[in-house]
Phi, psi and omega in degrees: 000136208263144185268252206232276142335347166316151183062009169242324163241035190307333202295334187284301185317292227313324188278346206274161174275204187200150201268136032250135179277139180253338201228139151094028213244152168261087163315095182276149174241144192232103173275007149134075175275132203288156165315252194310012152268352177272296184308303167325296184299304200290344179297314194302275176270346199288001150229064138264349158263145179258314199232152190226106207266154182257072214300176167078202151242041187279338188292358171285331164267022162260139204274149188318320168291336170284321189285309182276002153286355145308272196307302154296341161317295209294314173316330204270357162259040174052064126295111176301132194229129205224089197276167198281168183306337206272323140005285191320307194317307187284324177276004159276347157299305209245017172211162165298140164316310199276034163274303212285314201292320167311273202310359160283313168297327173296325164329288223077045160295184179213345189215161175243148171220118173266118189220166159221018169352309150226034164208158170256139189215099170272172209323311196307323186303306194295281169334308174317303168296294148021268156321297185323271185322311176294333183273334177276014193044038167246156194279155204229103181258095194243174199215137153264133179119149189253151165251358172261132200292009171244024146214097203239144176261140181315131166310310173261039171283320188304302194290350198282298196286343162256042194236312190276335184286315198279359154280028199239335179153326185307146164290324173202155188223123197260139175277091206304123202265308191074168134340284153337301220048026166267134175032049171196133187070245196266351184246160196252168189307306179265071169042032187253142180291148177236084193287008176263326191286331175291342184271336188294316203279316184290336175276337177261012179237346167061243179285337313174311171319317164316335177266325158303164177216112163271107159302140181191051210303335190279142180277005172260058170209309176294332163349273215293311175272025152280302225293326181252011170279319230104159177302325182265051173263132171299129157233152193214164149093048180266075181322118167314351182272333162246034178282002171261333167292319182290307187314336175292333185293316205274021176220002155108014187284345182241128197328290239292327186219021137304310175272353159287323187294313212286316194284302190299326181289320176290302197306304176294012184076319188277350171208120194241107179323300186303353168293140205235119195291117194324165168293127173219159193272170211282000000 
């Protein structure tokens, strides 16, 4: 189905990737969106969203028939569907990794997000759980970074530790964000990018960066890493009412990442205000 505007801005489009995406992927994040607002969006937007995270513990007060007629919803538009880490976390007190991950499959989740955000788990557990995930036939999606903000791990701790899970098996890693998009991980109390950290972490994972999903729920925080990733920068922790605003962001539709473009085109030459557009017929 040809969408609203084909051919008129494709030139805008040309980089972005198309799903299914290996790169470049959107993370909705869901604090318990009803079936049929869900069914709307994905009619709407689905295919802009890659992964759909189930934050919290909220899929726990949802009755069970309900959840997987959700889930098949998101499978049949090729949603990745995941609950959230901090779940894994309370059910790794009182159970083996593979009780919670089978029964995430029997669910119909496709994915796991391996986190330690608040408990601790060393590396060999996290590696471990992987494996849990991988045998149970979910895709193993792990998240780096803490969430209380008077214990933040060093940027290249961050990178470090996400170098080794995607070699231990995650598919993608994701970078904690929170919710908020405060005082945690790569952000400053008032949700500002912190670009010497940011550099640390793109300079020790190198082509490996690509593989990150930076939570970054505020859009001057998706600004900025379009502006220094690219349109095919991983994003997560995305409200679903605005995964069609990050798509302007990440194809230039929008000031924050328009007018970088609009200016390299005047300055390069390929596009000159004062030109006046030939005549064409009506």
């Amino acid at each position: 189905m040809p969408n609203a505007w084909d051919h008129i801005v494709d030139g805008l489009l040309n980089e972005r990737e198309y799903k299914p995406r290996r790169v470049g992927v959107t993370m909705v994040i869901d604090k318990g969106m009803g079936l049929r607002l869900t069914e709307d969006l994905l009619e709407y937007a689905g295919d802009y969203i890659d992964h759909w995270k189930f934050s919290f513990g909220t899929s726990v007060f949802v009755p069970e028939s309900r959840l997987q007629r959700k889930l098949e919803l998101l499978a049949a538009h090729d949603v990745l569907t995941y609950p959230g880490g901090t779940l894994l976390e309370v059910a790794l007190v009182e159970h083996h990794c593979r009780v919670f991950n089978r029964h995430a499959k029997k669910l119909g989740f496709s994915a796991v997000e391996i986190s330690d955000g608040t408990i601790p788990l060393p590396a060999f557990r996290r590696a471990n759980i992987i494996n849990c995930a991988l045998d149970a036939g979910l895709v193993p999606v792990t998240e780096v970074g803490k969430k209380d903000p008077d214990n933040q791990p060093e940027p290249h701790e961050i990178a470090e530790q996400a170098l080794s899970e995607l070699e231990a098996g995650a598919r993608w890693v994701i970078v904690e964000g929170r919710e908020s998009g405060k005082n945690v991980g790569i952000f400053d109390c008032r949700g500002r990018v912190d670009f010497d950290n940011l550099e640390i972490i793109r300079d020790s994972m190198g082509d490996e960066v690509k593989n990150l999903i930076w939570e970054a729920p505020l859009k001057q925080q998706q600004a900025v890493l379009i502006n220094e990733f690219g349109s095919n920068v991983g994003l997560g922790n995305v409200p679903g009412t605005d995964v069609l605003a990050v798509e302007a962001l990440r194809t230039g539709l929008r000031y924050e990442t328009f007018s970088g473009i609009a200016e390299r085109l005047r300055t390069t030459g390929k596009w000159n205000p004062n030109q006046v557009e030939s005549r064409i017929d009506q």
